[in-house]
C-alpha positions as CSV (number, residue, x, y, z in Angstrom):
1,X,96.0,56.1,57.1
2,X,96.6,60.0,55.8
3,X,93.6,58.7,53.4
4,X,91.7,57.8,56.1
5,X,91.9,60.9,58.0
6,X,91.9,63.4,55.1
7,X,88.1,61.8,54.5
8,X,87.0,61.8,58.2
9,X,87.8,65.0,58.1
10,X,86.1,66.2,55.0
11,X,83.4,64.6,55.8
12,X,83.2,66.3,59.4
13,X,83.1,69.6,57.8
14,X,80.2,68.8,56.4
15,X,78.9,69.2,59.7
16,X,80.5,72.2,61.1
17,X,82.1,74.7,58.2
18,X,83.4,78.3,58.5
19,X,81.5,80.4,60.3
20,X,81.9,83.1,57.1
21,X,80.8,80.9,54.4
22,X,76.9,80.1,55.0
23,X,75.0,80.2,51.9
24,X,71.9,79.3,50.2
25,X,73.1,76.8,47.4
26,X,70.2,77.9,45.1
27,X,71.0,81.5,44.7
28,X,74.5,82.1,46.8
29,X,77.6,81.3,45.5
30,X,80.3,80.7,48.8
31,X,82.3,83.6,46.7
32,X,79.8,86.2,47.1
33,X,78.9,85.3,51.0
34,X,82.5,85.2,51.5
35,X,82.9,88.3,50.3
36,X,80.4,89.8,52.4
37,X,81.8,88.2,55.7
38,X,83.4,91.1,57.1
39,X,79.8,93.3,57.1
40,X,78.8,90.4,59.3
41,X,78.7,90.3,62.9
42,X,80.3,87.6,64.7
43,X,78.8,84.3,64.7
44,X,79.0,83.2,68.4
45,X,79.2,86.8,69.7
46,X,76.3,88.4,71.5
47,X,73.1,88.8,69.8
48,X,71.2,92.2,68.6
49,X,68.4,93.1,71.6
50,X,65.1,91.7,69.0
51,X,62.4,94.5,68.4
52,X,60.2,91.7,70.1
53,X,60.0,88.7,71.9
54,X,61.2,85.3,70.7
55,X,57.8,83.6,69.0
56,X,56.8,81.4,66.6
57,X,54.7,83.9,65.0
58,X,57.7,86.3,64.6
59,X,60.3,83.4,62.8
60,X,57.5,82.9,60.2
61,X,57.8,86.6,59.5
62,X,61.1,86.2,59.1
63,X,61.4,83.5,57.0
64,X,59.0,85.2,54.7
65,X,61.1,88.1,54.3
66,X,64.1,85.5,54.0
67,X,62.2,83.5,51.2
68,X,61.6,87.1,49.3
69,X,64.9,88.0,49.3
70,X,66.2,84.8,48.1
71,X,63.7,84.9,45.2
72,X,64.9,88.7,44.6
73,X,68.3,88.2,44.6
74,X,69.1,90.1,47.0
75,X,72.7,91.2,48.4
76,X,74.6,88.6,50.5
77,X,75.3,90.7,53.2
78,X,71.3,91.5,53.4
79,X,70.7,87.8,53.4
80,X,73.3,86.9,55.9
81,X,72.4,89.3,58.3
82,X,68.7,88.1,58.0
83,X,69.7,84.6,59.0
84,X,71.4,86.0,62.0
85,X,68.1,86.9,63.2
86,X,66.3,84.1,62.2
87,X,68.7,82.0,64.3
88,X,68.6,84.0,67.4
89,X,64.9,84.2,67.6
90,X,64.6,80.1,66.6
91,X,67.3,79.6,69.0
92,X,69.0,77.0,66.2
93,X,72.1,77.7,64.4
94,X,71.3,77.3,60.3
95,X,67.0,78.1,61.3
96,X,66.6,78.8,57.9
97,X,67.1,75.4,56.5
98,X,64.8,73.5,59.6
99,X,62.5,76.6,59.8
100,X,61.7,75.5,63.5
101,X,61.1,77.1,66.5
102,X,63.2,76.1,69.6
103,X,61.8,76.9,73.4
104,X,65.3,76.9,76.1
105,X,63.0,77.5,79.0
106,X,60.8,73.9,79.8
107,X,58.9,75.9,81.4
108,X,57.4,77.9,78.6
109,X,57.4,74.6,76.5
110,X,55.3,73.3,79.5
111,X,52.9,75.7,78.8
112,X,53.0,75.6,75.0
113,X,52.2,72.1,75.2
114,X,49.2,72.4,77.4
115,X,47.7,75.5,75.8
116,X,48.4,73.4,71.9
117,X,47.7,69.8,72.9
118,X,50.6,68.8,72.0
119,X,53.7,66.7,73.4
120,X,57.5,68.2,74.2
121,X,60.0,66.8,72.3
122,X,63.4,68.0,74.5
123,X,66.7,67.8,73.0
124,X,69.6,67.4,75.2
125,X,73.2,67.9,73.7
126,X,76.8,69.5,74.8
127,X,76.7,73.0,73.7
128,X,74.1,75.2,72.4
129,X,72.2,74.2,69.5
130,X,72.2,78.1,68.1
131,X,75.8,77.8,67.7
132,X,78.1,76.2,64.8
133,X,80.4,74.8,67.0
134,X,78.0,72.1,69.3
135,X,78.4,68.5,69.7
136,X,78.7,66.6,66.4
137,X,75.8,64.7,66.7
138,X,73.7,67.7,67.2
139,X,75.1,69.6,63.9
140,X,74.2,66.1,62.2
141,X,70.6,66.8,63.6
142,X,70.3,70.0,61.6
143,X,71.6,68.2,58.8
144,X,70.5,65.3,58.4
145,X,66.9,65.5,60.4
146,X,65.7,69.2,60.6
147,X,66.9,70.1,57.4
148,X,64.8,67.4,55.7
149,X,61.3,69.1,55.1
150,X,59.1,65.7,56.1
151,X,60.9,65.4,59.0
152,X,60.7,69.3,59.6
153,X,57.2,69.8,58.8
154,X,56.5,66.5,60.9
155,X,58.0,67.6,64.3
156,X,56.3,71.9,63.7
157,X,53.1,69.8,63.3
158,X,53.1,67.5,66.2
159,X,55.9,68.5,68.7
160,X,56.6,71.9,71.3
161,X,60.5,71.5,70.3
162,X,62.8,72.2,73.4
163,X,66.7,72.1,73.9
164,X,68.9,72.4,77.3
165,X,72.5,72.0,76.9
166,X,74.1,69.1,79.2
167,X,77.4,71.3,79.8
168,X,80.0,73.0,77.4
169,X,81.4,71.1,74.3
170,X,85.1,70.6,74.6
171,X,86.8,71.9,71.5
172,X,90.2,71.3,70.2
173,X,92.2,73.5,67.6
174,X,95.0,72.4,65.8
175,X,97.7,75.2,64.9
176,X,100.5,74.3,62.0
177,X,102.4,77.4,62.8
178,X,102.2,79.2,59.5
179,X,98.7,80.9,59.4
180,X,96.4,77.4,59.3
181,X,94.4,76.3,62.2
182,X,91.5,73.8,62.5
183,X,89.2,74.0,65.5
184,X,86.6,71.5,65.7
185,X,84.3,69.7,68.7
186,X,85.8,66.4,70.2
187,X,83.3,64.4,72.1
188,X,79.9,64.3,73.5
189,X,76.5,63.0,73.0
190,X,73.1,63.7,72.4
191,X,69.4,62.9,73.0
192,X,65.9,63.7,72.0
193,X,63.3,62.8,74.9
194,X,59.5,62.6,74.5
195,X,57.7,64.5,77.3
196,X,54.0,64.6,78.0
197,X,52.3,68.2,78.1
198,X,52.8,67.9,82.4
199,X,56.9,67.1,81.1
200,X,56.8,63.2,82.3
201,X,59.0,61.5,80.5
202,X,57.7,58.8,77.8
203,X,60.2,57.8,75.4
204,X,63.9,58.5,74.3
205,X,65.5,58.7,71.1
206,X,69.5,58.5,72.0
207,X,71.8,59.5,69.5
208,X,71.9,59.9,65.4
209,X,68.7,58.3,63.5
210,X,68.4,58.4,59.8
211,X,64.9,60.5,58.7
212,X,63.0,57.5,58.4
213,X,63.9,55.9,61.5
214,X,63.5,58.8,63.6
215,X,60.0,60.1,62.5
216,X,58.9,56.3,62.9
217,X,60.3,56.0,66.7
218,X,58.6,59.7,67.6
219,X,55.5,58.5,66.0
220,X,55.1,55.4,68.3
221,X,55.5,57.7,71.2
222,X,52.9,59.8,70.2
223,X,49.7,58.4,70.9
224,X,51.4,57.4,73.9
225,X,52.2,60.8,75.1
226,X,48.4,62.2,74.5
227,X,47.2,59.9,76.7
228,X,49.6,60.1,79.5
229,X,48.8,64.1,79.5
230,X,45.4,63.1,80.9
231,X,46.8,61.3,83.6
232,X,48.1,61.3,86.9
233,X,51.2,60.3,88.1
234,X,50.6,56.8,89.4
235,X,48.6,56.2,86.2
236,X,51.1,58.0,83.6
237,X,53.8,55.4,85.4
238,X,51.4,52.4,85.1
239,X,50.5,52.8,81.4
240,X,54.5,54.4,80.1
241,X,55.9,50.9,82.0
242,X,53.7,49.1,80.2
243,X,54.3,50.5,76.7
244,X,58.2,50.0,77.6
245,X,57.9,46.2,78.9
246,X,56.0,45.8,75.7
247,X,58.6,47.5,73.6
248,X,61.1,45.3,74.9
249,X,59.0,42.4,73.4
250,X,58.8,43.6,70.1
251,X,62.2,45.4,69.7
252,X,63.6,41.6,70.7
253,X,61.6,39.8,68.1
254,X,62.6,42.4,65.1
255,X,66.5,41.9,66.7
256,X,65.7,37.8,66.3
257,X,64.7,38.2,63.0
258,X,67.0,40.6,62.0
259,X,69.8,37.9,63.0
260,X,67.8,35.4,61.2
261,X,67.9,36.9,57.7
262,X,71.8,38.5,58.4
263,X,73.4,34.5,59.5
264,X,70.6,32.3,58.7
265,X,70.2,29.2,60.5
266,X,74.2,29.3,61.4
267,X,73.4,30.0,65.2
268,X,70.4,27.5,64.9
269,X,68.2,27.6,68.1
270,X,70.3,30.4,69.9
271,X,68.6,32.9,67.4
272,X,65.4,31.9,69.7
273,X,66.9,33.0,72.7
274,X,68.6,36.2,71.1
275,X,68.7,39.2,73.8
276,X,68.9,42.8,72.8
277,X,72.7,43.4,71.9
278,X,74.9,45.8,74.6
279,X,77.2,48.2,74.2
280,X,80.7,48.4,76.2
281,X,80.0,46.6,79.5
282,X,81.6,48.1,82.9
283,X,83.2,44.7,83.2
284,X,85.9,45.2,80.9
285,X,87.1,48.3,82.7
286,X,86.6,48.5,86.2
287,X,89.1,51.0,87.2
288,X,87.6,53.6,84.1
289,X,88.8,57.0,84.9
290,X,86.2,59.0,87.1
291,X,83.6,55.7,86.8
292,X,83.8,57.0,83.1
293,X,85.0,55.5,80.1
294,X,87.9,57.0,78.1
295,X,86.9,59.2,75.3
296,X,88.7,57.6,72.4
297,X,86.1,54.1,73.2
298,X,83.2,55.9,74.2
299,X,83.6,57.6,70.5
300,X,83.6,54.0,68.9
301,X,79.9,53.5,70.1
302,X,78.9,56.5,68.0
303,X,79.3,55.4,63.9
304,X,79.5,59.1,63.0
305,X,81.2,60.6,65.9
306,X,84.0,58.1,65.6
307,X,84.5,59.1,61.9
308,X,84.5,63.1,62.9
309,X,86.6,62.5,66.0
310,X,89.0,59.3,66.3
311,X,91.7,61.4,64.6
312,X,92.3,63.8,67.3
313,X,91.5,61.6,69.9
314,X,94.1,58.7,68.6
315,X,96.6,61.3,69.4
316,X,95.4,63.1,73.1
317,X,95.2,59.2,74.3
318,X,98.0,57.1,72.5
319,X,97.4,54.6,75.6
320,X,94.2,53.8,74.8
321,X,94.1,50.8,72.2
322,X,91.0,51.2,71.2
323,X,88.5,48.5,69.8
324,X,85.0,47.8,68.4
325,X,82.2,47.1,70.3
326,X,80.5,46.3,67.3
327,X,82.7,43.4,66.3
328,X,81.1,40.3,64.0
329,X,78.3,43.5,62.7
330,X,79.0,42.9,59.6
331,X,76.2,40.7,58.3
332,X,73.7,42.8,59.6
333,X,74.7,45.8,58.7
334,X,74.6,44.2,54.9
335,X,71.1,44.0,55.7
336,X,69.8,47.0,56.8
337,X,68.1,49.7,54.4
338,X,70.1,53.1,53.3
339,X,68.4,56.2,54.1
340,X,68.8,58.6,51.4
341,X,69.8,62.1,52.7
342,X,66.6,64.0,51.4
343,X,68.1,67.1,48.2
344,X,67.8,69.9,50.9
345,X,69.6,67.8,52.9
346,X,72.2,67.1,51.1
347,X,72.6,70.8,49.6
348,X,73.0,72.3,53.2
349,X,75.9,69.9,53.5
350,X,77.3,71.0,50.2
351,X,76.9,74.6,51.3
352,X,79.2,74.0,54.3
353,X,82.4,73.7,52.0
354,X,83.6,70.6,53.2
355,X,88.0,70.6,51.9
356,X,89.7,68.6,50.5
357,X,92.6,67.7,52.8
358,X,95.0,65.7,50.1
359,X,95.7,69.3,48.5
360,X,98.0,71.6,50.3
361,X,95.3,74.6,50.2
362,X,92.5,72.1,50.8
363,X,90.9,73.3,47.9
364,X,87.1,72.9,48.3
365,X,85.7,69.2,47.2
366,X,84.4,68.6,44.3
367,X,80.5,67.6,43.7
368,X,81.6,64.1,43.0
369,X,83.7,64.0,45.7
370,X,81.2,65.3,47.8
371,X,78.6,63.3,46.7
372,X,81.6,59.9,47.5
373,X,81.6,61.3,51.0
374,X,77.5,61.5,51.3
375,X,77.1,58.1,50.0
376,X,79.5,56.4,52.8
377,X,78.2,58.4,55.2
378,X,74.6,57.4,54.3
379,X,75.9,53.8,54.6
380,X,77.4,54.5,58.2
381,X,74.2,56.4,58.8
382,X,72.1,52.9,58.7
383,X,74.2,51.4,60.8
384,X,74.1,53.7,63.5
385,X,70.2,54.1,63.5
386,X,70.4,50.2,63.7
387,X,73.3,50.0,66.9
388,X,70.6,53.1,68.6
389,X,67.7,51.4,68.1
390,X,68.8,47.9,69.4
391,X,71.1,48.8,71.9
392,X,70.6,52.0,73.3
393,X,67.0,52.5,72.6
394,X,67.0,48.6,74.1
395,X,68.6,49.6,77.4
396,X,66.2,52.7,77.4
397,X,63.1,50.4,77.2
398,X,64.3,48.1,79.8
399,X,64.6,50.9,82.2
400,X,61.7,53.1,81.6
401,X,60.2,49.6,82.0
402,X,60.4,49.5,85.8
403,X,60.9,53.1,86.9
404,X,58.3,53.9,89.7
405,X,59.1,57.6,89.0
406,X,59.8,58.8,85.1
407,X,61.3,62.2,85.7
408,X,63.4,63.6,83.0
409,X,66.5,64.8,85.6
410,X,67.0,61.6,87.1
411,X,66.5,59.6,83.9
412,X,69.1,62.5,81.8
413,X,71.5,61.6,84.5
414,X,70.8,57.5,83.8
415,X,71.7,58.2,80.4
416,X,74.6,60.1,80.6
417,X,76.4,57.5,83.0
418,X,75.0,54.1,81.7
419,X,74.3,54.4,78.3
420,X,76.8,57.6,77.0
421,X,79.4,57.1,79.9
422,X,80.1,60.6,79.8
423,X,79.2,61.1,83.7
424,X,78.6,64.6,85.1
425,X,80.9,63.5,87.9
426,X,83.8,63.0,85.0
427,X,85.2,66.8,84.7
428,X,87.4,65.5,81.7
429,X,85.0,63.7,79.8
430,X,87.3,60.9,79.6
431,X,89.4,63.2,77.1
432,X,93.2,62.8,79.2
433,X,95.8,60.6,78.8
434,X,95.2,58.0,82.3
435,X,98.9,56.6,82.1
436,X,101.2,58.2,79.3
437,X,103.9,60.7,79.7
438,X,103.4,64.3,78.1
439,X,106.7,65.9,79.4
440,X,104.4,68.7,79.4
441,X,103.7,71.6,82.1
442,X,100.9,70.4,84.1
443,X,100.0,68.1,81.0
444,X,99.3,70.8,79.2
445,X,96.2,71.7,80.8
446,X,95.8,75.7,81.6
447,X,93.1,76.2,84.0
448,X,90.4,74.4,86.5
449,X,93.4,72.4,88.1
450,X,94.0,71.8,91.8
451,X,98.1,73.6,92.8
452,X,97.9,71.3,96.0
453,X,100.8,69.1,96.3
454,X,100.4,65.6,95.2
455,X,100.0,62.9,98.1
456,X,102.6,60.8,99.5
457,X,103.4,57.5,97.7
C-alpha cells in the first residue's frame, strides 16, 4: 500500500511541481532555475500591469524573445521572468510549452470567432488555468494535450481557445510538523465544449483524452460547427440534434464491436443489443449528500484523478468504501491502443521534478523511474480516453440529441450534476465525512459554516 501511494504521488507531481523549479529541459538544469527562485516574483501573486493589451500578436513576440534566449543561453532568472509574462498575457500557466493564446471573456472570443471564421473551443475547469495549482485534469491538459506540438498547432489553427473557471479548486496540504508540507488539488472536473462562432453549443469533449483521441473528436465537430455559424437558431438545433442522434448510432456500433473483439462470442447475441456503458447510477445512492455523490467515488470515474487523489481522499472519508464502476473492464481495456506521450510532452513532465517518496528527502526520480511512471500512466491514459468516449461522451450525445435549446449555461450545469456529480448546489463537493466521527472542533472546518444551533431531534 506505501508502494502504491508513494507512485500515485510521484506521478501527480508530474502534473503540478514546485512553483520555483520550472525549467526548459534542453538548456536549464532545475539547479540553476532553483537557484534563481528568489529573483522571481511569486507565482500566484498579482501580475505586472503589461505595457499592452493581452493579444495574440503580442505572445508571439514573446515567445520569440523566449526562443532567442533559450538558444543564447541566457540567465535563468532572465528566462524565468520571461515566462512570467508569457503566461499572464496567454492566460495559461507553462504558455511557453503550448504556445497558445487563451481568451477569459466569451465575449471577445465571440467576436474573434466571427471576425476569423473560426469555431470556440471553451474549456471549463475548477480553478484558473494560468495557475499551477488548478484541477488535475486541467494540468494534465497542458501536459499531455497543449504541450504536444500537433495537437498545439492543431487547435492555434482551427480553434478561438476560451477558458471560464466553474468555481475554486479545493486544495489540501499535508504538514509533518518538521519543516515538510505537501499541498496539492483534491477533486474536480473538467471539460472542453465546441461552440459555434454565435457561441451555440455543438459538441463536448468531457474529461482527459489522449492526443490522438482528442484531435480526432474536435475534428468531427468541426465541419459541424462551420455550418451551424450560418444558421439560425431553430436550424442550428435541427441540424446539432441530428449530428448527436447520429453519433449515438455510430458510437454504439464501435462499443458493439469493441465488446466483440475484447469477449468474443462469450455474450453471443447480447453483443447485438449492447447499449452505450454508464457510469455510477443515482440508484445506488439515493440519499447522496447534497444530491451529490461523495468525493472519494466520484474520483473512481476519473482513471487519472483517482491515481493523483484517492490517497488523501481514503483518509477525509474513511466511511466511504469505495468501488469501481469500471468492474469486468478488463478485456477491453487489453484492447485499446496506447497513446504515446509526444518527447515535448514527456520532457515538460520531466521538468516538473516529480520525487521519489520511498526516500526520506524524496530525492528527485530517476529518468528510468520516470520513464516507469510515464509508461503506466500512458496505459491508464487509454483507458480513460476509452471510459470518456463511451460513457460520458455517450450520455453527452444522447442529450444534445433532443435539446430544443443548446445553450452552453444550461448544458455546463447538465454536466456538472449528471455526468461529474459535482453539483453547484453541493458547497462541499462531496469532500466531508457524511457519518464518521472527527472529535474535531466543528469537524475541522474554519470558515463558511452556519453558528445556528442544530435542530431538535
Amino acid at each position: 500500500m506505501r508502494k502504491l501511494a508513494a507512485s500515485a504521488l510521484a506521478l501527480a507531481l508530474l502534473a503540478c511541481g514546485p512553483d520555483s523549479e520550472q525549467t526548459d529541459t534542453t538548456t536549464l538544469t532545475p539547479a540553476t532555475l532553483q537557484s534563481a527562485a528568489p529573483e522571481l516574483a511569486a507565482r500566484n501573486g498579482a501580475a505586472a500591469t503589461p505595457m499592452e493589451p493581452r493579444s495574440p500578436e503580442r505572445l508571439q513576440r514573446l515567445l520569440a524573445e523566449h526562443d532567442r534566449l533559450v538558444a543564447a543561453n541566457a540567465d535563468a532568472p532572465e528566462i524565468a521572468r520571461l515566462r512570467e509574462e508569457i503566461d499572464h498575457v496567454a492566460m495559461q500557466r507553462d504558455a511557453y510549452t503550448s504556445r497558445l493564446f487563451w481568451y477569459t471573456d466569451l465575449a471577445e472570443a465571440k467576436a474573434e470567432a466571427k471576425r476569423s471564421g473560426r469555431p470556440i473551443l471553451s474549456l471549463r475547469l475548477l480553478g484558473q488555468l494560468d495557475k499551477e495549482l488548478s484541477c488535475a485534469n486541467s494540468r494534465l491538459f497542458r501536459i499531455v494535450l497543449y504541450a504536444n506540438p500537433r495537437v498545439s498547432a492543431f487547435l492555434r489553427d482551427t480553434y478561438v481557445l476560451h477558458w471560464e473557471s466553474e468555481r475554486p479548486v479545493p486544495e489540501i496540504s499535508i504538514d509533518f510538523g518538521d519543516g515538510r508540507k505537501i499541498t496539492r488539488t483534491i477533486t474536480g472536473n473538467s471539460i472542453h465544449y465546441v461552440l459555434d462562432s454565435e457561441g451555440r453549443v455543438v459538441d463536448a469533449l468531457p474529461g482527459l483524452y489522449g492526443p490522438t483521441a482528442f484531435v480526432r473528436g474536435l475534428t468531427e465537430s468541426l465541419e459541424l460547427a462551420k455550418k451551424s455559424a450560418a444558421l439560425t437558431d431553430d436550424e442550428s438545433q435541427k441540424l446539432i440534434a441530428k449530428h448527436h442522434e447520429q453519433m449515438v448510432w455510430k458510437l454504439t456500433a464501435r462499443w458493439r464491436k469493441l465488446l466483440l473483439k475484447s469477449y468474443g462470442d462469450t455474450y453471443g447475441e447480447q453483443l447485438k443489443e449492447a447499449r452505450l456503458p454508464s457510469t455510477v447510477g443515482y440508484t445506488k445512492w439515493p440519499d447522496a449528500l447534497w444530491s451529490s455523490m461523495p468525493a472519494a467515488l466520484v474520483n473512481q470515474l476519473t482513471v487519472s484523478k483517482a491515481d493523483t487523489e484517492a490517497p488523501p481522499l481514503t483518509l477525509m472519508q474513511p466511511e466511504i468504501h469505495t468501488y469501481s464502476p469500471w468492474d469486468g473492464w478488463d478485456p477491453i481495456t487489453k484492447q485499446l491502443p496506447v497513446d504515446k506521450l509526444d518527447p515535448v510532452s514527456r520532457a515538460f513532465a520531466k521538468s516538473k521534478h516529480p520525487r521519489d517518496f520511498d526516500k526520506p528527502d524524496a530525492a528527485p526520480l530517476s529518468d528510468a523511474a520516470i520513464e516507469k511512471h510515464l509508461a503506466r500512466f500512458e496505459q491508464r491514459l487509454a483507458e480513460e480516453s476509452a471510459r470518456n468516449e463511451y460513457a460520458f461522451h455517450g450520455a453527452i450525445h444522447n442529450h444534445l440529441s433532443v435539446q430544443k435549446n443548446v445553450a452552453l449555461t444550461p448544458l455546463n450545469e447538465w454536466v456538472y450534476t449528471k455526468v461529474f456529480m459535482t453539483p453547484k448546489s453541493d458547497a462541499w463537493l462531496g469532500l466531508m465525512p457524511t457519518e464518521a466521527v472527527t472529535g474535531i472542533e466543528n469537524d475541522g472546518v474554519q470558515k463558511g459554516i452556519s453558528s445556528s444551533p442544530p435542530p431538535d431531534p
